[in-house]
N, C-alpha and C positions, 0 to 999 in steps of 0.2 A: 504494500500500500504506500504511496507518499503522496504526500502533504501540499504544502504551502510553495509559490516561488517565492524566493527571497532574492533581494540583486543587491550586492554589494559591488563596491568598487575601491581603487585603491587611488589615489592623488599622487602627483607630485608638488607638495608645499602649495601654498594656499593660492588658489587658481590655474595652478597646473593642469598637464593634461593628465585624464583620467584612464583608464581601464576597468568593466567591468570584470571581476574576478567569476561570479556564477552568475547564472541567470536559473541553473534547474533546478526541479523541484527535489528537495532532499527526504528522504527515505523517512519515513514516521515509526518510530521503535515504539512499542507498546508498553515496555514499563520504564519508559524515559523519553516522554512523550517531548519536552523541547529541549535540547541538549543544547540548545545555542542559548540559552536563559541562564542554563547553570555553566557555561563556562566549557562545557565535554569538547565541545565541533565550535570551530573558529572557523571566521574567513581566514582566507588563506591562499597566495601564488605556487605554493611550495607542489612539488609532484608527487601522486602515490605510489609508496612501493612494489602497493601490489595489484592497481593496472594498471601503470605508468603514467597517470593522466592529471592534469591540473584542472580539476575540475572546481576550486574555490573556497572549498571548506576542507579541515583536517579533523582528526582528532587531539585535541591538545590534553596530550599527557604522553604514557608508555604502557604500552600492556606486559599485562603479566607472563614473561616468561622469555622476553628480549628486555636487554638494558640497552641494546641501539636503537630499536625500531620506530622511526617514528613518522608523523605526515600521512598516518593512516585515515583515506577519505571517509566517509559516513558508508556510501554506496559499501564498500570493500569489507567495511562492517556489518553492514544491515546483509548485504549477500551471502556471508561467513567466509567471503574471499581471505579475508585478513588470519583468519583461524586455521585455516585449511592452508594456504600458501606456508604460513610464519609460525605454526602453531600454538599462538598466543591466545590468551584470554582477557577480557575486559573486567572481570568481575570475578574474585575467586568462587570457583564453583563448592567449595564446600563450604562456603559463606551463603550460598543462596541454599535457605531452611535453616539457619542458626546453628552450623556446624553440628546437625544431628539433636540439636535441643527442641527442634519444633515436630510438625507430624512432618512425611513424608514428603517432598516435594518430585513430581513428576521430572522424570530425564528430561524430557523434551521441553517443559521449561525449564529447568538447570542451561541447556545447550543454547537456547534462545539467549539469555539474559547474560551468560559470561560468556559464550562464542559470538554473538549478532546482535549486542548493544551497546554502545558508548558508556563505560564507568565515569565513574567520577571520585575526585579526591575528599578525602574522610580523615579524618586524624587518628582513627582507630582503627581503621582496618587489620586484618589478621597479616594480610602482604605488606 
């Protein structure tokens, strides 16, 4: 499913010329429904590792299980391109159901939420 256009652009210094960075509509995650509110997905010129492509938005931060990777697009997340290529996670998956404190939680959400959703930073986390 995706959502909203957004068109951001970049300037050079005040009146310069511009470039729009997107214009597409970016992928809607269902349990981090605007990731560009909290900070997850930036604009962004920078290219994705893992389709090659500048398409304007990143993720800003690092997933779980690379300390290099990073510039990863929303698309490359929402697709599970980014899991599958890098083997990385956004969200530790035994943190999703309260590391066995809560009742069961389905694989297939577990796989959704830490392979195919932008995280976000927490001062507590287990990672």
């Amino acid at each position: 499913m995706w959502t909203r256009t957004l068109f951001y652009q970049a300037c050079e210094g005040r009146g310069g010329n511009c470039i729009i960075l997107s214009s597409m509509e970016l992928p809607y995650f269902k349990y981090h429904p605007n990731p560009i509110s909290t900070g997850s997905i930036v604009p962004s010129a920078e290219v994705c590792p893992g389709c090659g492509e500048s398409r304007g938005f990143v993720y800003d931060g690092i997933p779980y299980g690379s300390n290099e990777l990073e510039h990863i697009c929303p698309w490359c997340i929402a697709d599970g391109t980014a899991h599958e290529k890098f083997g990385v996670e956004f969200t530790d998956t035994e943190g999703v159901g309260g590391y066995g404190r809560w009742e069961k939680v389905p694989t297939k959400l577990i796989e959704e939420v830490a392979f195919r959703t932008p995280g976000f930073d927490s001062w507590q986390q287990e990672h």
